[in-house]
mmCIF file of the N, C-alpha and C atoms, coordinates in Angstrom:
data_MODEL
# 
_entry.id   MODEL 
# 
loop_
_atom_site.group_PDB 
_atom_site.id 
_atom_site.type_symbol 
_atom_site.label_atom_id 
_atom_site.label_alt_id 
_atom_site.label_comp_id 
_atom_site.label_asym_id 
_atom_site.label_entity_id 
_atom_site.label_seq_id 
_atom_site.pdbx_PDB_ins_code 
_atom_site.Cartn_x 
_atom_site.Cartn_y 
_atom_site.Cartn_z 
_atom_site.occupancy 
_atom_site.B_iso_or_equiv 
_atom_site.pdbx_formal_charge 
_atom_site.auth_seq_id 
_atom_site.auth_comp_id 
_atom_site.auth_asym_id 
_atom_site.auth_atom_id 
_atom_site.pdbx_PDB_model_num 
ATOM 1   N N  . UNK A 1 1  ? -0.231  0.144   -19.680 1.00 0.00 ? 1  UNK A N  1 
ATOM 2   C CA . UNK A 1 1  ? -0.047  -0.805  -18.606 1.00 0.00 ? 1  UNK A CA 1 
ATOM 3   C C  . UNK A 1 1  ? 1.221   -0.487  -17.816 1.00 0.00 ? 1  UNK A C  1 
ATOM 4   N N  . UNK A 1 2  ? 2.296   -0.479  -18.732 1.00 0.00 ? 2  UNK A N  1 
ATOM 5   C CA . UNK A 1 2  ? 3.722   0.031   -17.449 1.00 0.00 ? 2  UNK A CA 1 
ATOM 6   C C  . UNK A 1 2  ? 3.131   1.239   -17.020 1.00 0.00 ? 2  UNK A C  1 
ATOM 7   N N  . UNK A 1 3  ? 2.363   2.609   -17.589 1.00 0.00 ? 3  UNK A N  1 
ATOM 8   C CA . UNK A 1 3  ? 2.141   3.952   -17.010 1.00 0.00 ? 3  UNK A CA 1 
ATOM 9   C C  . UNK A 1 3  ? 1.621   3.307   -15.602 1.00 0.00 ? 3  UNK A C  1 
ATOM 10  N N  . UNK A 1 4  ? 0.714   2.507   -15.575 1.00 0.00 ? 4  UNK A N  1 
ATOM 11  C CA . UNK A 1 4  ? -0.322  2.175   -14.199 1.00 0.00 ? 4  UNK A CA 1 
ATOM 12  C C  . UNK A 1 4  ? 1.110   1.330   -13.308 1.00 0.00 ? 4  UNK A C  1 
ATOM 13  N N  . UNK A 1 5  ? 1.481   0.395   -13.964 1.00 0.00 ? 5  UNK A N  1 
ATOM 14  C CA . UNK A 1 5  ? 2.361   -0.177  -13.097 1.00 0.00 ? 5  UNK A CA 1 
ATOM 15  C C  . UNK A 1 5  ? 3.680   0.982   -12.221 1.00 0.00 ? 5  UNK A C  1 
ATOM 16  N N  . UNK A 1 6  ? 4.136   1.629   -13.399 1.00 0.00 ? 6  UNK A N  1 
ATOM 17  C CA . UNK A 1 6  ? 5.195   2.913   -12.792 1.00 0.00 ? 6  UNK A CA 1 
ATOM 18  C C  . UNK A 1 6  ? 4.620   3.847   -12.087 1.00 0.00 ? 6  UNK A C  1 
ATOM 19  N N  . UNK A 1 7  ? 3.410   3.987   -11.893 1.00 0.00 ? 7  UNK A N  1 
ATOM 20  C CA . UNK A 1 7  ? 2.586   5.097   -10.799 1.00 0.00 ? 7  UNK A CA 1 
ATOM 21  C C  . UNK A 1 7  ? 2.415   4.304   -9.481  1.00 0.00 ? 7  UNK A C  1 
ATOM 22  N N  . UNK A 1 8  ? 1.866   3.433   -9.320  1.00 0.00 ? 8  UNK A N  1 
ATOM 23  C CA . UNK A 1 8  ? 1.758   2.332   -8.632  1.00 0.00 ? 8  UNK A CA 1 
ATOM 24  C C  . UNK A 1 8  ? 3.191   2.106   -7.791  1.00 0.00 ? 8  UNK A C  1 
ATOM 25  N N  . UNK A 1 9  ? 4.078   2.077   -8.135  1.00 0.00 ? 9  UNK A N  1 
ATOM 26  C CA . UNK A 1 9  ? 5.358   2.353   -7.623  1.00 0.00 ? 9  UNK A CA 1 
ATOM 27  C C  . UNK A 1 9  ? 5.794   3.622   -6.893  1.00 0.00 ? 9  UNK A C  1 
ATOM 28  N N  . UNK A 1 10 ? 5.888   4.537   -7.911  1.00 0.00 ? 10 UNK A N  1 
ATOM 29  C CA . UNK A 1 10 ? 6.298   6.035   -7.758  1.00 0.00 ? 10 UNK A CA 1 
ATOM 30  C C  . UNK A 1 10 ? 5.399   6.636   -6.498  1.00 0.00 ? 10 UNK A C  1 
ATOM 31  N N  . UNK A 1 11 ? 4.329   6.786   -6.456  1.00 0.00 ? 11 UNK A N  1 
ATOM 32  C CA . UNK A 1 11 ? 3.567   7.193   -5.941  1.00 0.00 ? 11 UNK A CA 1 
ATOM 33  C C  . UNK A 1 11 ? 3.629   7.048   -4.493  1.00 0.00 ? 11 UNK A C  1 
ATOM 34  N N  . UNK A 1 12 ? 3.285   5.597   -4.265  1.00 0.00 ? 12 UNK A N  1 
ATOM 35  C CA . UNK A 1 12 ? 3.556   5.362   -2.632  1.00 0.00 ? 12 UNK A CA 1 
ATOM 36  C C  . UNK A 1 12 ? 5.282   5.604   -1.947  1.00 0.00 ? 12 UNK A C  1 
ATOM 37  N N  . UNK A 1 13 ? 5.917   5.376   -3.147  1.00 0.00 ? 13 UNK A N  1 
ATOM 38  C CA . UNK A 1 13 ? 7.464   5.267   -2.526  1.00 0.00 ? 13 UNK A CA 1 
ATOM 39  C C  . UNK A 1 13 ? 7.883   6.763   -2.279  1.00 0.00 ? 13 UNK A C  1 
ATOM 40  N N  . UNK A 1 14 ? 7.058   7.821   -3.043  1.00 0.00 ? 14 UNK A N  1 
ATOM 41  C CA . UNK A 1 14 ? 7.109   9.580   -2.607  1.00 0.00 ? 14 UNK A CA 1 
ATOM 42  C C  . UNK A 1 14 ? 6.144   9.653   -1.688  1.00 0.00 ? 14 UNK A C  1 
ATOM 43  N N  . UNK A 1 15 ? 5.133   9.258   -0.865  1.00 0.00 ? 15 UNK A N  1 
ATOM 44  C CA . UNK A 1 15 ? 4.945   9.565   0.271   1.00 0.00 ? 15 UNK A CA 1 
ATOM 45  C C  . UNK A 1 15 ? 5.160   8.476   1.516   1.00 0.00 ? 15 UNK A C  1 
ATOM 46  N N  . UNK A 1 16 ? 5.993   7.447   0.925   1.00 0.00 ? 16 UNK A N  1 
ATOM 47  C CA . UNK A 1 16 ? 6.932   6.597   2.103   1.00 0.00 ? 16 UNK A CA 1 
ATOM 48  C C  . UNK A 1 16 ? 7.730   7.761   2.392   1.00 0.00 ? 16 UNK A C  1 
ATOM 49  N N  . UNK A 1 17 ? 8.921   7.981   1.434   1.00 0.00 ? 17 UNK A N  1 
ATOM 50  C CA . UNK A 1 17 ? 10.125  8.587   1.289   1.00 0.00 ? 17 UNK A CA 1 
ATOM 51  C C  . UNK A 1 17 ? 9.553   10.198  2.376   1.00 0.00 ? 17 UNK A C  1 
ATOM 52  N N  . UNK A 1 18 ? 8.630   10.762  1.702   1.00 0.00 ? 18 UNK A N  1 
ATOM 53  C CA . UNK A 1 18 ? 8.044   12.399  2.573   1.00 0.00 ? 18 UNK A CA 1 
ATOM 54  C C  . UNK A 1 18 ? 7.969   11.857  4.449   1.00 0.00 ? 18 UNK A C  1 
ATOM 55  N N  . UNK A 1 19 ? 7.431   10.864  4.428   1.00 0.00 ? 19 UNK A N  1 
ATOM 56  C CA . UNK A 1 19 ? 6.743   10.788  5.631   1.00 0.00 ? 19 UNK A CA 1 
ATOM 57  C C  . UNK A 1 19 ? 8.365   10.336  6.920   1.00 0.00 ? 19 UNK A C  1 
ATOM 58  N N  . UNK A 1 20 ? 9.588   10.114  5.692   1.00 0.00 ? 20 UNK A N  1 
ATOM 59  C CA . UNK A 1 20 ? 10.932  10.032  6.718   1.00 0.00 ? 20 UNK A CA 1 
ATOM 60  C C  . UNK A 1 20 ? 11.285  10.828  7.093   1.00 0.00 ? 20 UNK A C  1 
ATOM 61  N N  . UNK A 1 21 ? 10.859  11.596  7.465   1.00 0.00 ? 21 UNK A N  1 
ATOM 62  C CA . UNK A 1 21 ? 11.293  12.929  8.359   1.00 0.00 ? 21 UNK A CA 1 
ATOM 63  C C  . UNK A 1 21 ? 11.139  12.724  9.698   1.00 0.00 ? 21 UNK A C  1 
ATOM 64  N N  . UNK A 1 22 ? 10.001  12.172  9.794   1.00 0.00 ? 22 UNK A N  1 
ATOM 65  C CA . UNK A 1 22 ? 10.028  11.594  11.315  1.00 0.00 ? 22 UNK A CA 1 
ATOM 66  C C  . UNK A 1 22 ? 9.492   10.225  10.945  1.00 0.00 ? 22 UNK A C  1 
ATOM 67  N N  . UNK A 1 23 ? 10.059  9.840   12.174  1.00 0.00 ? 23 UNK A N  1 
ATOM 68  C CA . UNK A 1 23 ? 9.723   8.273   12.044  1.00 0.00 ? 23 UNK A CA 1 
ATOM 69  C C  . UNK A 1 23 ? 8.475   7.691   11.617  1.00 0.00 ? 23 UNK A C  1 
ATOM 70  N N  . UNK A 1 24 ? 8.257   7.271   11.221  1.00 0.00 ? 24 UNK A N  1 
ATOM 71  C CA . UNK A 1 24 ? 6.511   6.907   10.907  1.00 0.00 ? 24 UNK A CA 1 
ATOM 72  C C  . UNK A 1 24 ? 6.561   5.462   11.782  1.00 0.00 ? 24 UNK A C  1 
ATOM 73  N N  . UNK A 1 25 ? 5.211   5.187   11.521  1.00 0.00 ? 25 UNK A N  1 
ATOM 74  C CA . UNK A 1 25 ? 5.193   4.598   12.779  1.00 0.00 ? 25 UNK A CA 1 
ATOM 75  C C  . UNK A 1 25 ? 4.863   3.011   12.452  1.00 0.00 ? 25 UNK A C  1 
ATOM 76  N N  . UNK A 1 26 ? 4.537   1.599   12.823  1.00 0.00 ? 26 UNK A N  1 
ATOM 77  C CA . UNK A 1 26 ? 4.621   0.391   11.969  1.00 0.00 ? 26 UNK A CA 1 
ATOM 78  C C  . UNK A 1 26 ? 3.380   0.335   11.457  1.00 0.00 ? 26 UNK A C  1 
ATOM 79  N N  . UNK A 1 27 ? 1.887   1.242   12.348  1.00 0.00 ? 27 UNK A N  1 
ATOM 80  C CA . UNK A 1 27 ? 0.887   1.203   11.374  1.00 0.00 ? 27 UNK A CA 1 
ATOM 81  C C  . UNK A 1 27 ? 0.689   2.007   10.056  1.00 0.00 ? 27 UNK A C  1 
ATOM 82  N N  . UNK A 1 28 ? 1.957   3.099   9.974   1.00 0.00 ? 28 UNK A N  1 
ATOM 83  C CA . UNK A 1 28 ? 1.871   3.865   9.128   1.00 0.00 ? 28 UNK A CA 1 
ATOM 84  C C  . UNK A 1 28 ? 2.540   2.636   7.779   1.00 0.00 ? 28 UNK A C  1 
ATOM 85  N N  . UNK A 1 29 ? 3.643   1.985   8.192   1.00 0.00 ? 29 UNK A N  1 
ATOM 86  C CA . UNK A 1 29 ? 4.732   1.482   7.319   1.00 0.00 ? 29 UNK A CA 1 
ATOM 87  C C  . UNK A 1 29 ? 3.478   0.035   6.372   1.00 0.00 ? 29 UNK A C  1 
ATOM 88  N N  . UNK A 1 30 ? 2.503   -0.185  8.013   1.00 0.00 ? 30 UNK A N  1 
ATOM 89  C CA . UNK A 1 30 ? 1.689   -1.696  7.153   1.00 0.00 ? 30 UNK A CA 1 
ATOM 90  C C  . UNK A 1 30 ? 0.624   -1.015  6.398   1.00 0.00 ? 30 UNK A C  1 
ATOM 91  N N  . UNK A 1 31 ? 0.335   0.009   6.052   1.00 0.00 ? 31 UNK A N  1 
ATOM 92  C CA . UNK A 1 31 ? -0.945  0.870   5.542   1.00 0.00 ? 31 UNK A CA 1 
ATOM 93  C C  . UNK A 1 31 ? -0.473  0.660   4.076   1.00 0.00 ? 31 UNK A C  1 
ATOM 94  N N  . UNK A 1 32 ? 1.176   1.541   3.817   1.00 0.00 ? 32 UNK A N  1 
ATOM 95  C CA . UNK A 1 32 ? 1.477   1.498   2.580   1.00 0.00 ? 32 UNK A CA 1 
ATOM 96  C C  . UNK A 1 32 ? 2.224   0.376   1.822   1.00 0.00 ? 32 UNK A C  1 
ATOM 97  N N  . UNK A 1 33 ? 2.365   -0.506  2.916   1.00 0.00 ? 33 UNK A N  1 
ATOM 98  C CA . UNK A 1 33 ? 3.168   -1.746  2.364   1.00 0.00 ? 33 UNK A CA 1 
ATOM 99  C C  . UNK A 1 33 ? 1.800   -2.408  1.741   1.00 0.00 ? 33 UNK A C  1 
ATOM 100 N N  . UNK A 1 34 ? 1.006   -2.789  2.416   1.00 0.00 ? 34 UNK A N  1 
ATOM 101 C CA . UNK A 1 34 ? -0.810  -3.279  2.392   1.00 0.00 ? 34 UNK A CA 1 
ATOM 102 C C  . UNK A 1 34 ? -1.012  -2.811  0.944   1.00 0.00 ? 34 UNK A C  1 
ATOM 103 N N  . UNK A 1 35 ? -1.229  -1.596  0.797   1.00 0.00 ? 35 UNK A N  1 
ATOM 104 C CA . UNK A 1 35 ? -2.191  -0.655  -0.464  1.00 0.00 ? 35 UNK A CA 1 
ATOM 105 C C  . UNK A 1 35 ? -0.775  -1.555  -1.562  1.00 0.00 ? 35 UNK A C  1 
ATOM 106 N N  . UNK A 1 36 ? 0.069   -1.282  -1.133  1.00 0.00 ? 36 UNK A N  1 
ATOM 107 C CA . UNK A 1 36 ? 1.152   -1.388  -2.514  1.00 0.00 ? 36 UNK A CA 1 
ATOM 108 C C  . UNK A 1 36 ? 0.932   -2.929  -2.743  1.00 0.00 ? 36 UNK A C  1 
ATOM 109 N N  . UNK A 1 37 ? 1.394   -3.956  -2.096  1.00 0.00 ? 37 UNK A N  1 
ATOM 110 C CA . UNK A 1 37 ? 1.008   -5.350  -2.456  1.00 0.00 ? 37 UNK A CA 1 
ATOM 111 C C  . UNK A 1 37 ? -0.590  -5.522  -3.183  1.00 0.00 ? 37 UNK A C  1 
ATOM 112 N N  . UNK A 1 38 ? -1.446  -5.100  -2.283  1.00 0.00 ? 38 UNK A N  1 
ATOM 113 C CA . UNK A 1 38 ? -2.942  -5.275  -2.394  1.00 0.00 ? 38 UNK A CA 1 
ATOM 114 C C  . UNK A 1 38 ? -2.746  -4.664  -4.109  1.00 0.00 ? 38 UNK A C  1 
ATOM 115 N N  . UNK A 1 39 ? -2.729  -3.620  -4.179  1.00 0.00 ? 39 UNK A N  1 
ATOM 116 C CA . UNK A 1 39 ? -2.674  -2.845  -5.764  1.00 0.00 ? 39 UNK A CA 1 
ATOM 117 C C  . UNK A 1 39 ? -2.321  -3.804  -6.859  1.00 0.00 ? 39 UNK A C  1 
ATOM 118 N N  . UNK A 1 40 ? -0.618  -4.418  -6.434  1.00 0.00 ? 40 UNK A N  1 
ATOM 119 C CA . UNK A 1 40 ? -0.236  -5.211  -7.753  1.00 0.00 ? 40 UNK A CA 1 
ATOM 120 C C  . UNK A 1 40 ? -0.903  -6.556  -7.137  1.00 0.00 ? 40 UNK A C  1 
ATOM 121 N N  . UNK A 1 41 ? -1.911  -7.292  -6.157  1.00 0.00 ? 41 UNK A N  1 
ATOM 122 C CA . UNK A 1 41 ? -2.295  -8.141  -6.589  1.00 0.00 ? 41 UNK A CA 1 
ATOM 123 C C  . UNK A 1 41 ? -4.000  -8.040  -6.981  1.00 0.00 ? 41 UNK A C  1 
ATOM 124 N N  . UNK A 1 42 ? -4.478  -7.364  -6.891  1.00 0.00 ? 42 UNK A N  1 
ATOM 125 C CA . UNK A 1 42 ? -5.776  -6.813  -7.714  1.00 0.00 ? 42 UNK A CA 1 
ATOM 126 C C  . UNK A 1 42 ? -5.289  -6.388  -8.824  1.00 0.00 ? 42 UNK A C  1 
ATOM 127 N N  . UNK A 1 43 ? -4.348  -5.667  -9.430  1.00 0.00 ? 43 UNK A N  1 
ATOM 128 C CA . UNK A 1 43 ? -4.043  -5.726  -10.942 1.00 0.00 ? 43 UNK A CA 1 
ATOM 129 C C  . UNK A 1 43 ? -4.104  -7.095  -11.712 1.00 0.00 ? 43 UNK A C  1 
ATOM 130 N N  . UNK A 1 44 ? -3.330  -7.626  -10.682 1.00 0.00 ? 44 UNK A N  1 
ATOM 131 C CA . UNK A 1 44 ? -2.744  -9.175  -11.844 1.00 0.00 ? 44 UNK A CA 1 
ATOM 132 C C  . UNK A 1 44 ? -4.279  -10.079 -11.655 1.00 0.00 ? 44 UNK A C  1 
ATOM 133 N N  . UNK A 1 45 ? -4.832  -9.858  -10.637 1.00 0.00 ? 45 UNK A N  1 
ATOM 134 C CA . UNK A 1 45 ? -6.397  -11.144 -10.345 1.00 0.00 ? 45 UNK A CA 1 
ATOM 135 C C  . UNK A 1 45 ? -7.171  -10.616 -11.514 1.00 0.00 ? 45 UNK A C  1 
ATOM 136 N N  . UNK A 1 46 ? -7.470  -9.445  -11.822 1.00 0.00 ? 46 UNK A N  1 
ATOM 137 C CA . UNK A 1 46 ? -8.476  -8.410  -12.831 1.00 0.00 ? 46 UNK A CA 1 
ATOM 138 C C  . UNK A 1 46 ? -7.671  -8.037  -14.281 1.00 0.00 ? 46 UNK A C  1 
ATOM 139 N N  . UNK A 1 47 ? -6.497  -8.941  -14.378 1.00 0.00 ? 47 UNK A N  1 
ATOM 140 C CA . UNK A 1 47 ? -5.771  -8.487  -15.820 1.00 0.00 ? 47 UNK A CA 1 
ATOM 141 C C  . UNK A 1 47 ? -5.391  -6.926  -15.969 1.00 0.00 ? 47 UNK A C  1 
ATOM 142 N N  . UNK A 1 48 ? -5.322  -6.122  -15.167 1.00 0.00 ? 48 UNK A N  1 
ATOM 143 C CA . UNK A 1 48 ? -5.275  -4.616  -14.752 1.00 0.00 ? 48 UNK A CA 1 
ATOM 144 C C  . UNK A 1 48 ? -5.985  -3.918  -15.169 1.00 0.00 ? 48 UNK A C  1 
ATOM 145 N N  . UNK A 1 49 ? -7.743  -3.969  -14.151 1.00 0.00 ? 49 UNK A N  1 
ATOM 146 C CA . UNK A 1 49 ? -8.500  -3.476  -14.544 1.00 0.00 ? 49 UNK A CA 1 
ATOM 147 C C  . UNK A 1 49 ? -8.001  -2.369  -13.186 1.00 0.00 ? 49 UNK A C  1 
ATOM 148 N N  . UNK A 1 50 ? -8.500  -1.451  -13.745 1.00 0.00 ? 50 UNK A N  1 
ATOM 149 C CA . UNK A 1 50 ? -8.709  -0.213  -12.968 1.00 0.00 ? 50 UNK A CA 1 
ATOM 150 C C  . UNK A 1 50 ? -8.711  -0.138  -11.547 1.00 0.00 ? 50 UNK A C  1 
ATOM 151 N N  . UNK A 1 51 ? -9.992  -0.880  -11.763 1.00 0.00 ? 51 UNK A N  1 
ATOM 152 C CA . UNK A 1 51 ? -11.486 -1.271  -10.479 1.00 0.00 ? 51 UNK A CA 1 
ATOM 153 C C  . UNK A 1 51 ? -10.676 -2.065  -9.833  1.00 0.00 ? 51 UNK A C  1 
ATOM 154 N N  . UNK A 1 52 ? -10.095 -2.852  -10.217 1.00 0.00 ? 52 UNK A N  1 
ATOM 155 C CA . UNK A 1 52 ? -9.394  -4.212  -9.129  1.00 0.00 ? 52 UNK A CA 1 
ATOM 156 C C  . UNK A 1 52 ? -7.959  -3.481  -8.980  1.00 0.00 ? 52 UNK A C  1 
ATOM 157 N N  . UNK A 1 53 ? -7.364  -2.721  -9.635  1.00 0.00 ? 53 UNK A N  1 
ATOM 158 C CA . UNK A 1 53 ? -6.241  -2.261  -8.813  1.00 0.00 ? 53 UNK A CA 1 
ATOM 159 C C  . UNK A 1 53 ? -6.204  -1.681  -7.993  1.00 0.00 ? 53 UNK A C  1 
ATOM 160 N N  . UNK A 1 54 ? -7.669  -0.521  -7.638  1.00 0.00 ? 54 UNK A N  1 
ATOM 161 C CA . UNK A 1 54 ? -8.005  0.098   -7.068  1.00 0.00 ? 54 UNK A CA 1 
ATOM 162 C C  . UNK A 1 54 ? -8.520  -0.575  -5.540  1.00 0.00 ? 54 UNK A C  1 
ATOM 163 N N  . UNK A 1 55 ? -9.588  -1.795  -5.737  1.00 0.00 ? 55 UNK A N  1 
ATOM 164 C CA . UNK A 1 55 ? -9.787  -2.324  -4.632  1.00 0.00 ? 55 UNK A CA 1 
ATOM 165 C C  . UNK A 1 55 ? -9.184  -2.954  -3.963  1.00 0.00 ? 55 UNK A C  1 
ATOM 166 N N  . UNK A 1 56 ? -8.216  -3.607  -4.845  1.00 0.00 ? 56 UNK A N  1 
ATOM 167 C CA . UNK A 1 56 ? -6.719  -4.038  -4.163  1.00 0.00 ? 56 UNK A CA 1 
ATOM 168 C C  . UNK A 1 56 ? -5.985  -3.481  -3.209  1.00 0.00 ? 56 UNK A C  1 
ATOM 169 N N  . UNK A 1 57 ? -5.770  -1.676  -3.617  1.00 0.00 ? 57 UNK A N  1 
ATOM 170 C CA . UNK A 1 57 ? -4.899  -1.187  -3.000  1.00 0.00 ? 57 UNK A CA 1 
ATOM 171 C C  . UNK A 1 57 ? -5.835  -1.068  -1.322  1.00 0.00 ? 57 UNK A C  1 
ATOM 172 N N  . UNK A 1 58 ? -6.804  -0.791  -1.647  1.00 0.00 ? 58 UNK A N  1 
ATOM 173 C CA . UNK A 1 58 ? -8.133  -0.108  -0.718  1.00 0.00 ? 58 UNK A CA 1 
ATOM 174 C C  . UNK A 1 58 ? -7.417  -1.714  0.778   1.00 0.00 ? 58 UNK A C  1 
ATOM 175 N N  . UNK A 1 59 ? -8.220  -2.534  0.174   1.00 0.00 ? 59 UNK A N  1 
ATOM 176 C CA . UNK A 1 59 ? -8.182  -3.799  0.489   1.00 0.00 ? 59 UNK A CA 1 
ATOM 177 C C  . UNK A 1 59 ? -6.742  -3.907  1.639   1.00 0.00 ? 59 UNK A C  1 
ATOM 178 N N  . UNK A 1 60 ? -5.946  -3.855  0.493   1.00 0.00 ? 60 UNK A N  1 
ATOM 179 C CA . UNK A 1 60 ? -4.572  -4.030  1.773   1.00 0.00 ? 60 UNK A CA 1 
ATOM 180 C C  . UNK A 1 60 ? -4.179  -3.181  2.551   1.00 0.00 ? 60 UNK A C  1 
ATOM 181 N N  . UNK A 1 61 ? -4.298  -1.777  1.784   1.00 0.00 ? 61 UNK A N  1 
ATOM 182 C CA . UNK A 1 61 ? -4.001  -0.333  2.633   1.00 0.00 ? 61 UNK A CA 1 
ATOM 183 C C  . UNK A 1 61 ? -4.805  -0.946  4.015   1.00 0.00 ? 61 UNK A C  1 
ATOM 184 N N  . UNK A 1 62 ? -5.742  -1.007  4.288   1.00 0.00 ? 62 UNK A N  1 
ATOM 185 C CA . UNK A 1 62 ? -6.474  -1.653  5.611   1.00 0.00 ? 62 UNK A CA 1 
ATOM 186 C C  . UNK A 1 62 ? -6.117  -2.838  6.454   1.00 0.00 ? 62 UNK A C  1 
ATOM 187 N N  . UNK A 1 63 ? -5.902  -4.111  5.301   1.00 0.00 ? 63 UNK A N  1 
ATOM 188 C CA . UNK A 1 63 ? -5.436  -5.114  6.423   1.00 0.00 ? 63 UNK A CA 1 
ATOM 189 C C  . UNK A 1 63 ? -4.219  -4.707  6.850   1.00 0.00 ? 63 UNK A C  1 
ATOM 190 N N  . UNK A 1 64 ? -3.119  -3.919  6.282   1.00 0.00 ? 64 UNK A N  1 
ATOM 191 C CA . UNK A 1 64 ? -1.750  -3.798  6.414   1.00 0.00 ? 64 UNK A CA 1 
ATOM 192 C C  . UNK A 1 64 ? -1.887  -2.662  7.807   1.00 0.00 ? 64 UNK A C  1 
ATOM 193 N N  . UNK A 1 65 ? -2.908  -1.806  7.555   1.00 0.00 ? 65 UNK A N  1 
ATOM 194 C CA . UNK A 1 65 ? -3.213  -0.867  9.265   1.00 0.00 ? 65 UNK A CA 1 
ATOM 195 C C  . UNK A 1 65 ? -3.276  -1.683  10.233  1.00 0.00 ? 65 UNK A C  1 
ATOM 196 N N  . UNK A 1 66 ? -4.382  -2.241  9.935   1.00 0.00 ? 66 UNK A N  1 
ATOM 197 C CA . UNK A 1 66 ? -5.004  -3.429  11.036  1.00 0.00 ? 66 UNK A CA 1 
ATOM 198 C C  . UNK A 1 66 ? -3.148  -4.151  11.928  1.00 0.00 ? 66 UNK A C  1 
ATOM 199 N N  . UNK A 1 67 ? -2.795  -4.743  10.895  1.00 0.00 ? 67 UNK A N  1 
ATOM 200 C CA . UNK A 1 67 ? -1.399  -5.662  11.193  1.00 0.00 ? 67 UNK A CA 1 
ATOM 201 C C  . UNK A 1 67 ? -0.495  -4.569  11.739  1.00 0.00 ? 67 UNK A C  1 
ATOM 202 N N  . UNK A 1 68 ? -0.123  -3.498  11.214  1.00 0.00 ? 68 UNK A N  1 
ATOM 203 C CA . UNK A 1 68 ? 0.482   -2.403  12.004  1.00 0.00 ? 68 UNK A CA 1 
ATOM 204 C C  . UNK A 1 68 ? 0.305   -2.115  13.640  1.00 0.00 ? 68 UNK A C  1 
ATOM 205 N N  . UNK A 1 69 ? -1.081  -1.985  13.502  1.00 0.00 ? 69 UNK A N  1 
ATOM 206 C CA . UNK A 1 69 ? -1.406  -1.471  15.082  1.00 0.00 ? 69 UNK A CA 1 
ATOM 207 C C  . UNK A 1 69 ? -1.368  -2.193  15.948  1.00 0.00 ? 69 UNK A C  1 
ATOM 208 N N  . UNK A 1 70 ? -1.516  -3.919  15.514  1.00 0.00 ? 70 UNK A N  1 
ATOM 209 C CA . UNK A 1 70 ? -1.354  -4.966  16.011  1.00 0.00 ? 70 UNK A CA 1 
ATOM 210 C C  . UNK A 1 70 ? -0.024  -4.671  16.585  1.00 0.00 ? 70 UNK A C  1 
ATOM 211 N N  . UNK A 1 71 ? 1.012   -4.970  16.168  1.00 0.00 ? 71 UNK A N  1 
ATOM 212 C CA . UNK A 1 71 ? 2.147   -4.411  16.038  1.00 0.00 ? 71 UNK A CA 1 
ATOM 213 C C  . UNK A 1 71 ? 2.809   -3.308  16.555  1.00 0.00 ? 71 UNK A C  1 
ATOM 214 N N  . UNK A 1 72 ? 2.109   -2.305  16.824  1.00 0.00 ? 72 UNK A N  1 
ATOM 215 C CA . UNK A 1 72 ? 2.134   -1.341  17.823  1.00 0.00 ? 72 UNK A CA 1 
ATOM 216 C C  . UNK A 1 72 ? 1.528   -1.621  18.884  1.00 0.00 ? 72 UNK A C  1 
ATOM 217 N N  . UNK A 1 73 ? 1.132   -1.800  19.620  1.00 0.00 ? 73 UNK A N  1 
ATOM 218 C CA . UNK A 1 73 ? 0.797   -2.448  20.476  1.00 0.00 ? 73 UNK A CA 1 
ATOM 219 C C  . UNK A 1 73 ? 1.155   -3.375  21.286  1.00 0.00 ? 73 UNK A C  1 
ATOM 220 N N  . UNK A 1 74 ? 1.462   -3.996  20.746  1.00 0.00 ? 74 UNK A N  1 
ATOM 221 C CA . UNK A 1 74 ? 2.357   -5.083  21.261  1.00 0.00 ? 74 UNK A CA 1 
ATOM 222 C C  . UNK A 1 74 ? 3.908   -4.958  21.749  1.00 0.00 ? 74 UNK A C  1 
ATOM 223 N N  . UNK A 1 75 ? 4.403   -3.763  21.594  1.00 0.00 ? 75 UNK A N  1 
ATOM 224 C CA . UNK A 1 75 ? 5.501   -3.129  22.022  1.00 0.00 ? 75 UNK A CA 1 
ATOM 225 C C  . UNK A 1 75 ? 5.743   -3.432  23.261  1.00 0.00 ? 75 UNK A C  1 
# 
């Protein structure tokens, strides 16, 4: 359970961290903020099943685009 929880972390924060080279952009920033929330709250709804951490991440990675571009846009 910490292995899934410490990947879950690690993971997105090394291709946040890669993608600072150049600015990324706010739909890039709501994609991985999205997947990362969405992840730990489909873990905790599914007791950390796999499947629900997984659709979690899926789940927010998208609304968090959606809210990004919103957001871009609106500039």
């Amino acid at each position: 359970m910490q292995r899934k929880i410490a990947l879950m972390v690690v993971v997105p924060a090394a291709l946040f961290l890669s993608a600072c080279s150049s600015n990324p952009s706010k739909q890039d920033i709501g994609t991985v903020t999205g997947a990362v929330v969405g992840g730990v709250v489909g873990s905790s709804l599914t007791y950390g099943s796999t499947a629900g951490t997984v659709a979690g991440a899926v789940a927010g990675g998208y609304v968090g685009r959606v809210v990004g571009r919103d957001l871009e846009r609106k500039k």
